[in-house]
C-alpha positions as CSV (number, residue, x, y, z in Angstrom):
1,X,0.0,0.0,0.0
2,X,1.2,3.2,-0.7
3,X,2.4,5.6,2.4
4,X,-0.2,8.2,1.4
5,X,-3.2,5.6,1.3
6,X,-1.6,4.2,4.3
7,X,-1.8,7.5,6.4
8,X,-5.2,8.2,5.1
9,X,-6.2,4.7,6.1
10,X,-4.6,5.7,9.6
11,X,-6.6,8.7,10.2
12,X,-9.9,6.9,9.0
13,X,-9.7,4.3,11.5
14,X,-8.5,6.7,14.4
15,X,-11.4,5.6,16.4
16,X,-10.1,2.0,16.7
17,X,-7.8,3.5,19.4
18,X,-3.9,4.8,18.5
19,X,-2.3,1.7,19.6
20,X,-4.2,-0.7,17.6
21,X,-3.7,1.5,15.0
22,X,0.2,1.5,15.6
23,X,0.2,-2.4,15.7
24,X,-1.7,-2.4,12.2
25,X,0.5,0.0,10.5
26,X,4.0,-1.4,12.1
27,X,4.1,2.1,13.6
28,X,4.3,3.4,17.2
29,X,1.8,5.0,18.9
30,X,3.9,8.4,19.0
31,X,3.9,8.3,15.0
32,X,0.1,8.0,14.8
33,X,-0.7,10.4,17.6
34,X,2.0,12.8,15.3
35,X,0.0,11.8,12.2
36,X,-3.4,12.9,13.7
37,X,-2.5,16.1,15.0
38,X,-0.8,17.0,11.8
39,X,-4.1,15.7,10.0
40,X,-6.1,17.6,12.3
41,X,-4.4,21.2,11.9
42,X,-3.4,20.8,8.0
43,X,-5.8,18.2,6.4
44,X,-4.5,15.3,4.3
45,X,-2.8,17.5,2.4
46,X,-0.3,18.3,4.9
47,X,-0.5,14.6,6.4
48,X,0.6,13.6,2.4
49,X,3.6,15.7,2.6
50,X,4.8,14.5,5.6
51,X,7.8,12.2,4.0
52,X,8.5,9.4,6.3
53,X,11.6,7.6,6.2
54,X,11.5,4.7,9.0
55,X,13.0,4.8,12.2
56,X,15.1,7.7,13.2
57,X,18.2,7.1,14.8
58,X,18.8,7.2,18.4
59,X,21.9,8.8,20.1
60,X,22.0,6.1,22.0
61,X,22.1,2.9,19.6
62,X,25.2,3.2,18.2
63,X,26.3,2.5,21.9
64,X,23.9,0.1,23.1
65,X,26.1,-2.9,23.5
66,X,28.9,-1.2,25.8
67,X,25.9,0.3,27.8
68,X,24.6,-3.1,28.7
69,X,28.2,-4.1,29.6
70,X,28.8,-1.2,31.5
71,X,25.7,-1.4,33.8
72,X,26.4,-4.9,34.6
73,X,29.5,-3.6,36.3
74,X,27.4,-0.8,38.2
75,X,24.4,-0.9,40.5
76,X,22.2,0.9,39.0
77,X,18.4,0.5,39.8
78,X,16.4,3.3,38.7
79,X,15.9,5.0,35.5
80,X,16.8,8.3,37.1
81,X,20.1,6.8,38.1
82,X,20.8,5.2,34.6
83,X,19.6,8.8,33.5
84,X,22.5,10.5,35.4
85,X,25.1,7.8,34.2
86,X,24.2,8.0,30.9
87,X,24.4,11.6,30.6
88,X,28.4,11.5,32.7
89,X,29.7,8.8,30.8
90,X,28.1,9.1,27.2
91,X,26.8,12.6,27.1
92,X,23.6,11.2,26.5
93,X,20.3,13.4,27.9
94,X,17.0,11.3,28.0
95,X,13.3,11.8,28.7
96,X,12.3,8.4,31.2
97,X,9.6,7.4,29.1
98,X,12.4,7.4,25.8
99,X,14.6,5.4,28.2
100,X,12.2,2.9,29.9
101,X,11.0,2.2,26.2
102,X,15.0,1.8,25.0
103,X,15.9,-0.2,27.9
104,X,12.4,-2.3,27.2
105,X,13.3,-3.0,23.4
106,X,17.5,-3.8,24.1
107,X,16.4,-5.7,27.3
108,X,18.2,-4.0,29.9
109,X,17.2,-4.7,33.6
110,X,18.4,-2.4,36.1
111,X,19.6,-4.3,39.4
112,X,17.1,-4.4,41.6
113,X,17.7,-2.7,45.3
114,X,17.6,-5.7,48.1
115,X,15.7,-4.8,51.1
């Protein structure tokens, strides 16, 4: 299907809910909620011009695998922690929910505090 029928498609169904709509068009629910707003203030034709181009890269992907190693060695148990360590030894600033969702998709756990 072409991306255009695709994003109209997206917008017609936008009653079925954003993440069922994600899972249908391989998106995330970010991208739709993106595509609706942009549908709602400029129409179709601005949700047509809207050139997609997959995934955009994250900062923190092209050091992923080091990460994981390097938080094996450290204690670190809560995202604002990993948050903090991220950004003094990668230079790397992210929102929680970005994080939580990277962490969720590489599989990193966090070590968890004993009582």
């Amino acid at each position: 299907m072409e991306l255009k029928a695709r994003k109209a498609n997206i917008v017609a169904i936008a009653t079925e809910g954003n993440e069922e709509i994600a899972d249908i068009a391989g998106v995330c629910v970010d991208t739709v909620t993106d595509w609706i707003k942009l549908f709602s203030s400029q129409g179709l034709e601005g949700l047509c011009q809207l050139n997609f181009k997959g995934k955009r890269q994250s900062k923190i992907d092209e050091h992923i695998e080091k990460i994981k190693v390097d938080i094996g060695k450290n204690t670190i148990s809560t995202l604002a922690e990993l948050q903090d360590w991220l950004k003094k030894h990668y230079a790397i600033e992210m929102e929680k929910s970005w994080l939580f969702r990277c962490c969720k998709k590489n599989s990193i756990c966090l070590a968890r505090k004993h009582a």
